[in-house]
KEFI-889925 format. One record per atom (N, C-alpha, C): residue in one letter; atom name; x, y, z. Coordinates in Angstrom, 3 decimals, always signed. Example, Ala and Ser with C-alpha at 12.3 -4.5 7.8 and 13.67 -1.06 7.14 Angstrom:
<nodes>
+------+------+----------+----------+----------+
| fido | nuba |        X |        Y |        Z |
+------+------+----------+----------+----------+
|    A |    N |  +13.190 |   -5.690 |   +7.800 |
|    A |   CA |  +12.300 |   -4.500 |   +7.800 |
|    A |    C |  +13.200 |   -3.300 |   +7.800 |
|    S |    N |  +12.850 |   -2.250 |   +7.080 |
|    S |   CA |  +13.670 |   -1.060 |   +7.140 |
|    S |    C |  +12.900 |   +0.030 |   +7.870 |
+------+------+----------+----------+----------+
</nodes>
This chain:
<nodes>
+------+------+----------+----------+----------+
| fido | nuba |        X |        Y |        Z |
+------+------+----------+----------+----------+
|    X |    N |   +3.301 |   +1.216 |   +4.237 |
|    X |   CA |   +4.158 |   +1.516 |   +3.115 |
|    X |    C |   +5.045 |   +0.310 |   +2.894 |
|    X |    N |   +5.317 |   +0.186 |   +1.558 |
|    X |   CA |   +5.885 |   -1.081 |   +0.992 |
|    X |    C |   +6.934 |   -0.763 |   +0.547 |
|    X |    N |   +8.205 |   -0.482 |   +0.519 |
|    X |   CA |   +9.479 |   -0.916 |   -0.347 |
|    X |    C |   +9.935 |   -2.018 |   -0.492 |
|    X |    N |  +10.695 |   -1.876 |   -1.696 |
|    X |   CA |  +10.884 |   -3.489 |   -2.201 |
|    X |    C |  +11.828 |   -3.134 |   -3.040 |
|    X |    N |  +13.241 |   -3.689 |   -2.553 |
|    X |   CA |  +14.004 |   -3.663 |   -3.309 |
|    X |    C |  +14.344 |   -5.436 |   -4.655 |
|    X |    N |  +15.023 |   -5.138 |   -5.596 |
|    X |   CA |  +14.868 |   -6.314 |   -6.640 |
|    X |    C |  +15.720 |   -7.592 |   -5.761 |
|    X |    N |  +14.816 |   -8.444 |   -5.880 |
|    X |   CA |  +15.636 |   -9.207 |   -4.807 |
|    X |    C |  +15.435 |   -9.320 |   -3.686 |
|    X |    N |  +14.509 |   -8.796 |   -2.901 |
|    X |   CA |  +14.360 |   -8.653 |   -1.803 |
|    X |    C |  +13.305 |   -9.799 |   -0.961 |
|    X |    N |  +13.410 |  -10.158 |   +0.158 |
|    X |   CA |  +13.179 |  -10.788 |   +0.723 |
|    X |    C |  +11.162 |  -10.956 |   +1.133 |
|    X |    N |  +10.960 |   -9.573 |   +1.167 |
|    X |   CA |  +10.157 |   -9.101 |   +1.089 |
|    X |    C |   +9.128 |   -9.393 |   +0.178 |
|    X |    N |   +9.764 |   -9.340 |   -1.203 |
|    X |   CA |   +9.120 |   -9.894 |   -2.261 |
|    X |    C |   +8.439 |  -11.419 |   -2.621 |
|    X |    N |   +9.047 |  -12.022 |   -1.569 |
|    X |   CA |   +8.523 |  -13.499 |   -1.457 |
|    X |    C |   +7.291 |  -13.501 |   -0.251 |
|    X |    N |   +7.000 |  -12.612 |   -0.086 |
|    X |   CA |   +5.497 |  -12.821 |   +0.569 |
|    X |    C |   +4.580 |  -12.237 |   +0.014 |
|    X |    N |   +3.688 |  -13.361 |   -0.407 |
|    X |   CA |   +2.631 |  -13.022 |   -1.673 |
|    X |    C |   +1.200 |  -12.189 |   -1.194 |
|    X |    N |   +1.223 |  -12.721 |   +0.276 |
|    X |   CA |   -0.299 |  -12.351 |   +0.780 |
|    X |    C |   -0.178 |  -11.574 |   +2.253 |
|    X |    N |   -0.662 |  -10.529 |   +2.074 |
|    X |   CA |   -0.301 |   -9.552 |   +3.445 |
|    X |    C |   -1.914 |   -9.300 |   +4.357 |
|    X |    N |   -2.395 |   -9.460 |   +5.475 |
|    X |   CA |   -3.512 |   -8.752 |   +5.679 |
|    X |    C |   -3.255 |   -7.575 |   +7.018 |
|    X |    N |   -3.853 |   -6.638 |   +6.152 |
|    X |   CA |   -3.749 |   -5.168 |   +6.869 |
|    X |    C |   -5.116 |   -4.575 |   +7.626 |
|    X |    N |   -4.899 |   -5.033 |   +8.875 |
|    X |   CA |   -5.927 |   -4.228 |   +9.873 |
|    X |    C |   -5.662 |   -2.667 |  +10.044 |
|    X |    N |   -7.162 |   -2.042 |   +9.319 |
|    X |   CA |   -7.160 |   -0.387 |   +9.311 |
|    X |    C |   -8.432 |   -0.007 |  +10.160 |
|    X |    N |   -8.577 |   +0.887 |  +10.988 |
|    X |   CA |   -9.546 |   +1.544 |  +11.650 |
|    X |    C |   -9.901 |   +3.190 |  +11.044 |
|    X |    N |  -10.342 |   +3.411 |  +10.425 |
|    X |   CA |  -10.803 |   +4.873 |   +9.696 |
|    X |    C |  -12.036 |   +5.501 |  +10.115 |
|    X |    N |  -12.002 |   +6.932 |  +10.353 |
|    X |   CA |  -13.362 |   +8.058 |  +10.135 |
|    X |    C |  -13.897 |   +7.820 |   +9.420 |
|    X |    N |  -15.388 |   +7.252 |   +9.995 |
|    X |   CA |  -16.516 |   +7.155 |   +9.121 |
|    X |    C |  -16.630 |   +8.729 |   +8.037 |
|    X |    N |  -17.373 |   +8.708 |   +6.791 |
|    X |   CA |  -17.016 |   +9.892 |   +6.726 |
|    X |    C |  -15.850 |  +10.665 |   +5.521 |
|    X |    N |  -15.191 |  +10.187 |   +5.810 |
|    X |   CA |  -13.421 |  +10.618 |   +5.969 |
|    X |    C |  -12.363 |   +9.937 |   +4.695 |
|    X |    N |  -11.852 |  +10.109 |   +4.117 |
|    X |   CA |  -10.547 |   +9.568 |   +2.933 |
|    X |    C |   -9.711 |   +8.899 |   +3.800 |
|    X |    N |   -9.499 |   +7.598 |   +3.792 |
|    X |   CA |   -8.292 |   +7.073 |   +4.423 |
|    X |    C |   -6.838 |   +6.567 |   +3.993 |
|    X |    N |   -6.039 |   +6.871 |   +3.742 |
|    X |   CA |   -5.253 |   +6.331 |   +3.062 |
|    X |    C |   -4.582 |   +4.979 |   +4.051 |
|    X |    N |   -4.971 |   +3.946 |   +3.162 |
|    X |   CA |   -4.465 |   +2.785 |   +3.855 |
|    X |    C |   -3.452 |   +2.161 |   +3.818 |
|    X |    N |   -2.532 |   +2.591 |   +2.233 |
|    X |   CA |   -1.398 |   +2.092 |   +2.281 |
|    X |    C |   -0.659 |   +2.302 |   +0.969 |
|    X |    N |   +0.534 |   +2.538 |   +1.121 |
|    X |   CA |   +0.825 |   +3.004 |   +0.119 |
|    X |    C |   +2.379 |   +2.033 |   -0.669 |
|    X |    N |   +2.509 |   +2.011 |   -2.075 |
|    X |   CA |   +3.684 |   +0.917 |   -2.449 |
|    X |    C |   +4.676 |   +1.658 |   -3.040 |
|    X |    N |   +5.715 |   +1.274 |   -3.476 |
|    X |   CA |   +6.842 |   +1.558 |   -4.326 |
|    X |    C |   +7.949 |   +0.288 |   -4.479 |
|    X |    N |   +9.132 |   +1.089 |   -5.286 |
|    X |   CA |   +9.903 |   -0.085 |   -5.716 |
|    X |    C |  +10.959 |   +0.944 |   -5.333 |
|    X |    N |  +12.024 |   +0.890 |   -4.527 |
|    X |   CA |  +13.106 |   +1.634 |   -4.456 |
|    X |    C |  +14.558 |   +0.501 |   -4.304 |
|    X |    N |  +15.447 |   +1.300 |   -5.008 |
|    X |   CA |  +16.476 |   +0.086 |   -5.261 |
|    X |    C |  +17.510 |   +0.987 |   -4.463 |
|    X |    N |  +18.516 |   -0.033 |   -4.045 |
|    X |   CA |  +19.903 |   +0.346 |   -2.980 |
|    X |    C |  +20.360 |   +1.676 |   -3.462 |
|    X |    N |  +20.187 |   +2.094 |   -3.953 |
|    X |   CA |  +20.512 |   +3.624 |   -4.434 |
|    X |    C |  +19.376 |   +4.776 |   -4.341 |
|    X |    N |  +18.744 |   +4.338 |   -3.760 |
|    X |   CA |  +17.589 |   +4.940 |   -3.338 |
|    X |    C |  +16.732 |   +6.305 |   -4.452 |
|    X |    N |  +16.776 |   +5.212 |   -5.799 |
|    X |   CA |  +15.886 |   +5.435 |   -6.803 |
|    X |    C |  +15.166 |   +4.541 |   -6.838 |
|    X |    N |  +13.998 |   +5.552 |   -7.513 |
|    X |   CA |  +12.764 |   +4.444 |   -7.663 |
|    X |    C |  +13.087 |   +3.086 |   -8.839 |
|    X |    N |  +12.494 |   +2.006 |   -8.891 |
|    X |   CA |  +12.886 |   +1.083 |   -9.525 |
|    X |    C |  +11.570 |   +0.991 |  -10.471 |
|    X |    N |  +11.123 |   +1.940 |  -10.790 |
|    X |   CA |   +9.877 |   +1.737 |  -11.754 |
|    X |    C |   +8.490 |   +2.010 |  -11.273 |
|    X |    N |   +7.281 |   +2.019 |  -11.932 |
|    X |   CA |   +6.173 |   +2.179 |  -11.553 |
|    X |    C |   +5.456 |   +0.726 |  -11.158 |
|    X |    N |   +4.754 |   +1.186 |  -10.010 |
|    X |   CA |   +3.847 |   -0.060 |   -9.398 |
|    X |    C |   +2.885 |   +0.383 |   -9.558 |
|    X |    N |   +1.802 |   -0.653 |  -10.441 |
|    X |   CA |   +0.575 |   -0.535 |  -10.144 |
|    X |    C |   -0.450 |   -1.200 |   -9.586 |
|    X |    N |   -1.859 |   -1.305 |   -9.046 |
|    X |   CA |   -2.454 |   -1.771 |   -8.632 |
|    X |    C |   -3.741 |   -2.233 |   -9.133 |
|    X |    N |   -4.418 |   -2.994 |   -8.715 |
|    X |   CA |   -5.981 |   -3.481 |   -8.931 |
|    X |    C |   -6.848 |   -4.125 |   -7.807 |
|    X |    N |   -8.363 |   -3.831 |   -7.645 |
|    X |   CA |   -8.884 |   -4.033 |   -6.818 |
|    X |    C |   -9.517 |   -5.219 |   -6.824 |
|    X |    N |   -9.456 |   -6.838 |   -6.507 |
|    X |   CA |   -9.980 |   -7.741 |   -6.881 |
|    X |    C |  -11.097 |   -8.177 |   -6.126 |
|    X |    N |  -11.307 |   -7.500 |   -4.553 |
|    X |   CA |  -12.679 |   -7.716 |   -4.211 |
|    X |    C |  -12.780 |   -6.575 |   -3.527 |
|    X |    N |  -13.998 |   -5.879 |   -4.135 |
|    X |   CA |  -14.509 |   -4.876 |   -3.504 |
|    X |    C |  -15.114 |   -4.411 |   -1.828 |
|    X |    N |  -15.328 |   -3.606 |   -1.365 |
|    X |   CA |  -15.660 |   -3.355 |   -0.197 |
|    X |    C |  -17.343 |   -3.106 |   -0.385 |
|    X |    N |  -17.932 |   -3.967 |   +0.029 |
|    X |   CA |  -19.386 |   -4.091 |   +0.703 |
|    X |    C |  -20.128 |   -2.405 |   +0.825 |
|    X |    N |  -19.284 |   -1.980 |   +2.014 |
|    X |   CA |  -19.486 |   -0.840 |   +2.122 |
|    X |    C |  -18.656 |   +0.762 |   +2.200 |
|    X |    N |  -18.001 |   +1.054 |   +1.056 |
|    X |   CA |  -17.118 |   +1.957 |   +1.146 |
|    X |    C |  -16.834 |   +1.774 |   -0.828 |
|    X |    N |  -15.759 |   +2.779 |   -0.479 |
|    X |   CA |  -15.063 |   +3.051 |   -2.211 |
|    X |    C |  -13.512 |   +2.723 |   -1.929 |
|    X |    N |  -12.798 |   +2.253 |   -2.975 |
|    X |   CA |  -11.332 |   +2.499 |   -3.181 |
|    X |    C |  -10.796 |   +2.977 |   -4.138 |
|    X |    N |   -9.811 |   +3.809 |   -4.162 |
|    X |   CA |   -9.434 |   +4.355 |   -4.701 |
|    X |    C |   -7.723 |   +4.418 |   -4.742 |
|    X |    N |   -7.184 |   +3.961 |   -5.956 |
|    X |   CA |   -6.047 |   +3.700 |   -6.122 |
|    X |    C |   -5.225 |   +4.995 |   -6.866 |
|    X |    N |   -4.146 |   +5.690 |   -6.463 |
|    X |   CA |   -3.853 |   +6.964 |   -7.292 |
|    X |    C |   -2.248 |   +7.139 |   -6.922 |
|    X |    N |   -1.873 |   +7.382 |   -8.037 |
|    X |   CA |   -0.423 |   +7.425 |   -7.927 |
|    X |    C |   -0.074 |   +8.858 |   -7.173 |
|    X |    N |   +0.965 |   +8.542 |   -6.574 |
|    X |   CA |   +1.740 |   +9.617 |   -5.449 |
|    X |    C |   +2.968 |   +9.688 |   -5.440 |
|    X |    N |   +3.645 |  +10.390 |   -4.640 |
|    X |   CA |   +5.092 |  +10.311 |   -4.507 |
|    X |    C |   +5.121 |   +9.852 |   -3.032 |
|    X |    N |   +5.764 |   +9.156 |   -3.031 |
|    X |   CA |   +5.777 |   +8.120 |   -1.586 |
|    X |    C |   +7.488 |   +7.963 |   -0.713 |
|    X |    N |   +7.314 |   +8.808 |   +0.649 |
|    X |   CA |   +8.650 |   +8.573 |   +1.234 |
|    X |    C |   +8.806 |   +7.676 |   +1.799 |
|    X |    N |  +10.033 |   +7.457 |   +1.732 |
|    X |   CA |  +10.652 |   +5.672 |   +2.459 |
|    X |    C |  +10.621 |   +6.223 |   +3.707 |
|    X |    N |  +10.251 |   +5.062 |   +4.649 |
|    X |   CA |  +10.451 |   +5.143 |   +6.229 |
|    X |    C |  +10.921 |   +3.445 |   +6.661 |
|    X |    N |  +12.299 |   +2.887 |   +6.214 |
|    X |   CA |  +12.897 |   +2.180 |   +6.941 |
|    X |    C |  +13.161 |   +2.135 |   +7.762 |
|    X |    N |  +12.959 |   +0.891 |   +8.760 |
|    X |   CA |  +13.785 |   +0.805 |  +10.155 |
|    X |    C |  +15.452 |   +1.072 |  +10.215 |
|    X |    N |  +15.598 |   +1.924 |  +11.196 |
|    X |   CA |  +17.145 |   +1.985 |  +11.498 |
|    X |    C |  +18.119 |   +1.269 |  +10.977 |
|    X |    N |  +18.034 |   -0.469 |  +10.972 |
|    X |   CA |  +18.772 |   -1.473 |  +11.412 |
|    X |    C |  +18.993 |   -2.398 |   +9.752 |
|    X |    N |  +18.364 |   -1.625 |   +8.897 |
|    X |   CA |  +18.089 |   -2.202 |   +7.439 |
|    X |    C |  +19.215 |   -1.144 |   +6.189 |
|    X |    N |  +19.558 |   -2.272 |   +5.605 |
|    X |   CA |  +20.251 |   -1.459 |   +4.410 |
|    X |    C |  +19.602 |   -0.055 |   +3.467 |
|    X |    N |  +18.626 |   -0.231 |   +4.073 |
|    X |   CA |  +17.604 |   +0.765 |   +3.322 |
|    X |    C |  +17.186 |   +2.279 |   +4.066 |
|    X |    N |  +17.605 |   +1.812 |   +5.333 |
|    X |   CA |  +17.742 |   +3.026 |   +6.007 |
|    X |    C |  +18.366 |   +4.272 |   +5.629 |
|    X |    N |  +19.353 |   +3.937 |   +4.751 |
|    X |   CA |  +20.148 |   +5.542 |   +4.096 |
|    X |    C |  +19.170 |   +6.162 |   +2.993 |
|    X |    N |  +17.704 |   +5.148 |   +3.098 |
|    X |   CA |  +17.166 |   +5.771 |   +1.969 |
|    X |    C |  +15.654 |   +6.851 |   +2.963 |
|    X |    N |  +15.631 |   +6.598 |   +3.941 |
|    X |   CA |  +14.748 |   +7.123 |   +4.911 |
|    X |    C |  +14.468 |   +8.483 |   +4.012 |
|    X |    N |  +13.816 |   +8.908 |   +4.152 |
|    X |   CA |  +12.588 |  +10.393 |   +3.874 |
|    X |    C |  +13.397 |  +11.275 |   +2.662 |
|    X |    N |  +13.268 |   +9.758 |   +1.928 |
|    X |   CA |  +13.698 |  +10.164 |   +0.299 |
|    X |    C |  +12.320 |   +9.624 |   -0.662 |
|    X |    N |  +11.604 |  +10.801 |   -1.533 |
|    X |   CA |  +10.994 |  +10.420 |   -2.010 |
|    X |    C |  +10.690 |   +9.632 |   -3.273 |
|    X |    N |  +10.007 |   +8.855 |   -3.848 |
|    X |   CA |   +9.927 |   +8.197 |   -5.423 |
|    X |    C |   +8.421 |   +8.306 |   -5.500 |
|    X |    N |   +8.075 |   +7.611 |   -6.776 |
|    X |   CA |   +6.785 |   +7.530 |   -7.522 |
|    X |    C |   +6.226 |   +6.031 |   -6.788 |
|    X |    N |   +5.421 |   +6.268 |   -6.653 |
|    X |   CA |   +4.023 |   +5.184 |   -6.252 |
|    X |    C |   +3.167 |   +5.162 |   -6.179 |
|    X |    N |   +2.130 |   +4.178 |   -5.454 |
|    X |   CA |   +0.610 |   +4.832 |   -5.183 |
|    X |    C |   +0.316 |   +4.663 |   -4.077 |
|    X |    N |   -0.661 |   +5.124 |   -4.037 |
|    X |   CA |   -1.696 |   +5.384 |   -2.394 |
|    X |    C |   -2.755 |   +4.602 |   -2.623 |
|    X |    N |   -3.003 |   +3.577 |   -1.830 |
|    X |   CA |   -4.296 |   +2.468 |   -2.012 |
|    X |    C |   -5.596 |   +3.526 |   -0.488 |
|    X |    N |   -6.288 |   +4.433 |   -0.975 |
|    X |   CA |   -7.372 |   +5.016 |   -0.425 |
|    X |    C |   -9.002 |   +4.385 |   -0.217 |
|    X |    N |   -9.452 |   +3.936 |   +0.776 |
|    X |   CA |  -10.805 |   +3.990 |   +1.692 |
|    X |    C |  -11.603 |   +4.759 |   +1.809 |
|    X |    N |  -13.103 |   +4.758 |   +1.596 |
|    X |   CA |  -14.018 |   +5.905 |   +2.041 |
|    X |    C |  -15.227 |   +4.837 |   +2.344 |
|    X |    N |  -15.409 |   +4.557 |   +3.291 |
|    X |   CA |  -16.920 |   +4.210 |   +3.970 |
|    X |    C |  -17.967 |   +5.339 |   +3.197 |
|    X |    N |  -19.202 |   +4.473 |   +3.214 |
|    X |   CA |  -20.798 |   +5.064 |   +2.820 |
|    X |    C |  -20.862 |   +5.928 |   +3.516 |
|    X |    N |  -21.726 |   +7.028 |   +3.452 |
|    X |   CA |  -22.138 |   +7.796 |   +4.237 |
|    X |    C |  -23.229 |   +7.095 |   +5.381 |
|    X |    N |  -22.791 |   +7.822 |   +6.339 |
|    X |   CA |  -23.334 |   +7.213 |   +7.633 |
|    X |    C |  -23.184 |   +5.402 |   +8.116 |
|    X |    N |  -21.953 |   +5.011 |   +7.396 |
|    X |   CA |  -21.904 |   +3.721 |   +7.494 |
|    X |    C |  -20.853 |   +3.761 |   +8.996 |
|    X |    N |  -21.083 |   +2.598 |   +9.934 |
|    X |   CA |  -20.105 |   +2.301 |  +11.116 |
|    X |    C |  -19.898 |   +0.809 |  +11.057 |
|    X |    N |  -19.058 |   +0.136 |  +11.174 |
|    X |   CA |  -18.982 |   -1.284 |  +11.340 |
|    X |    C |  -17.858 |   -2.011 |  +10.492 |
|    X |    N |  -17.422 |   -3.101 |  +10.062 |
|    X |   CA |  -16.621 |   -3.567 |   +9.543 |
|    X |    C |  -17.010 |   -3.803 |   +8.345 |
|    X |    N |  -15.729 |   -3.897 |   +7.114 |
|    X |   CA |  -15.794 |   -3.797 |   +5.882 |
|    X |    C |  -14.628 |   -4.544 |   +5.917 |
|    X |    N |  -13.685 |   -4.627 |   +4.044 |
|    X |   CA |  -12.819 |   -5.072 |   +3.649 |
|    X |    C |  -13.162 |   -5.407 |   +2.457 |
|    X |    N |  -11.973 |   -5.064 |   +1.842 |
|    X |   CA |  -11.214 |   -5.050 |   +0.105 |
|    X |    C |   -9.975 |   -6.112 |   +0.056 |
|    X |    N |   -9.105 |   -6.322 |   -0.793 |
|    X |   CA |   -8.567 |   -7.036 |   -1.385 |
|    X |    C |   -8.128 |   -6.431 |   -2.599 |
|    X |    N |   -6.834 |   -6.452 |   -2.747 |
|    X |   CA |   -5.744 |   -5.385 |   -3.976 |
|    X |    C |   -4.446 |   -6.375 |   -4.235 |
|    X |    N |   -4.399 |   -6.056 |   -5.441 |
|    X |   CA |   -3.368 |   -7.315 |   -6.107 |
|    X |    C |   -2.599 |   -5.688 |   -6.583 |
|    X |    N |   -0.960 |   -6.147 |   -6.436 |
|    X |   CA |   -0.357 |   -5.013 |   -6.843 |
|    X |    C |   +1.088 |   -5.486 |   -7.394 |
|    X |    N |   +1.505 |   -4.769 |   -8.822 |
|    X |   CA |   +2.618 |   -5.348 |   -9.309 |
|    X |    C |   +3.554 |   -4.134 |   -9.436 |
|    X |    N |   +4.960 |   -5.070 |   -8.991 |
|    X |   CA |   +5.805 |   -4.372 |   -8.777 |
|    X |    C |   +6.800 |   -4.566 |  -10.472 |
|    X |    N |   +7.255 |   -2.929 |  -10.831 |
|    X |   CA |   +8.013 |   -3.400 |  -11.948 |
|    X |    C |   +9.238 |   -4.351 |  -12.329 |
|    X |    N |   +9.605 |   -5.246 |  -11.172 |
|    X |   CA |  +10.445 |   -6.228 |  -10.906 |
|    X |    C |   +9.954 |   -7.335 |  -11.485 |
|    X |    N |   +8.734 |   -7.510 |  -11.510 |
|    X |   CA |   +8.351 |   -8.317 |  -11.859 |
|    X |    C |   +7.275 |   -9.343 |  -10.646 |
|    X |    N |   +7.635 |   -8.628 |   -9.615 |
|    X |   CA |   +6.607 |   -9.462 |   -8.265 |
|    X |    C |   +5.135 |   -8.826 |   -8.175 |
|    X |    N |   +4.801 |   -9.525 |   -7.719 |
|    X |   CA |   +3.504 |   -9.230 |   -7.249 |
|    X |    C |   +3.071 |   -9.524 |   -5.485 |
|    X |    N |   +1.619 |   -8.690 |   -5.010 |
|    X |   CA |   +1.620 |   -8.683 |   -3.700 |
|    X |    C |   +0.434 |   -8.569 |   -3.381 |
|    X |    N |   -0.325 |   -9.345 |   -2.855 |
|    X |   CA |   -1.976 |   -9.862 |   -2.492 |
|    X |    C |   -2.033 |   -8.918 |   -1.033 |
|    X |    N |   -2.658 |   -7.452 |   -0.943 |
|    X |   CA |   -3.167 |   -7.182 |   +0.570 |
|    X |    C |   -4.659 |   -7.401 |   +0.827 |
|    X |    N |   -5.292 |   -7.796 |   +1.766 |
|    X |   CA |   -6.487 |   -7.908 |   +2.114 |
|    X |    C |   -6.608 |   -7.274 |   +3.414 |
|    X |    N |   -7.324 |   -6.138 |   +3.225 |
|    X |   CA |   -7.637 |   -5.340 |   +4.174 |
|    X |    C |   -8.835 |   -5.266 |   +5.048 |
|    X |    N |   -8.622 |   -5.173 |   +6.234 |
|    X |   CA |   -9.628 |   -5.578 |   +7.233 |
|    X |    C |   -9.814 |   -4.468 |   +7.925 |
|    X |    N |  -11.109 |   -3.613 |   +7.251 |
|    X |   CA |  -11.487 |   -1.966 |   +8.040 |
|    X |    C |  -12.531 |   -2.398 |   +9.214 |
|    X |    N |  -11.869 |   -1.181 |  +10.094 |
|    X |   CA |  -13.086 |   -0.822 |  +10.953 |
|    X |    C |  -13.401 |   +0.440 |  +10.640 |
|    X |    N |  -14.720 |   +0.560 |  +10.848 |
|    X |   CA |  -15.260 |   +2.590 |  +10.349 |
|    X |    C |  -15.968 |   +2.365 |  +11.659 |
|    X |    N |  -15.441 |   +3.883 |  +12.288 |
|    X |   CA |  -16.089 |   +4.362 |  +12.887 |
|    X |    C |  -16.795 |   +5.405 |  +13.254 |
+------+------+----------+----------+----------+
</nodes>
């Protein structure tokens, strides 16, 4: 999960890669974004796009309501298991598929940033 407040520090890292292990089989949700600002409203809608597909599997991008889970030690912590609007970036391996895969998702935040994840599945 991604929060991002306007301004945030966070926002200056363009390219993230996310190691996921998922049920062959199975819906995975791999990760999910938002924009929440020091007042712990949402700061607009984020959306996403898939720029390289997965070999073997589907993605599926779908808006959700997404709770903050800040660390303790962060200004954002008073916003902990408060919900806003976002999406859920979702995984599904082939049927009967086991082995490694990976996608790639470009996602813009209504701030105006943007955020490159490249995801590195294992199905098992």
């Amino acid at each position: 999960m991604l929060g991002l407040a306007s301004g945030s520090a966070l926002a200056q890292s363009p390219r993230s890669t996310l190691e996921r292990t998922v049920l062959g089989g199975t819906r995975a949700n791999v990760s999910s974004h938002f924009l929440m600002l020091p007042d712990c409203t949402s700061g607009g809608d984020v959306a996403a796009r898939v720029t390289k597909a997965p070999k073997h599997g589907d993605v599926v991008i779908e808006p959700a309501a997404v709770v903050a889970s800040y660390e303790k030690d962060t200004s954002f912590a008073q916003c902990n298991a408060k919900s806003v609007p976002g999406i859920k970036i979702y995984y599904k391996a082939n049927e009967n598929y086991q082995g490694a895969d990976g996608f790639e998702v470009l996602i813009f935040y209504p701030n105006g940033t943007t955020r490159e994840n490249r995801y590195v599945i294992t199905v098992k």
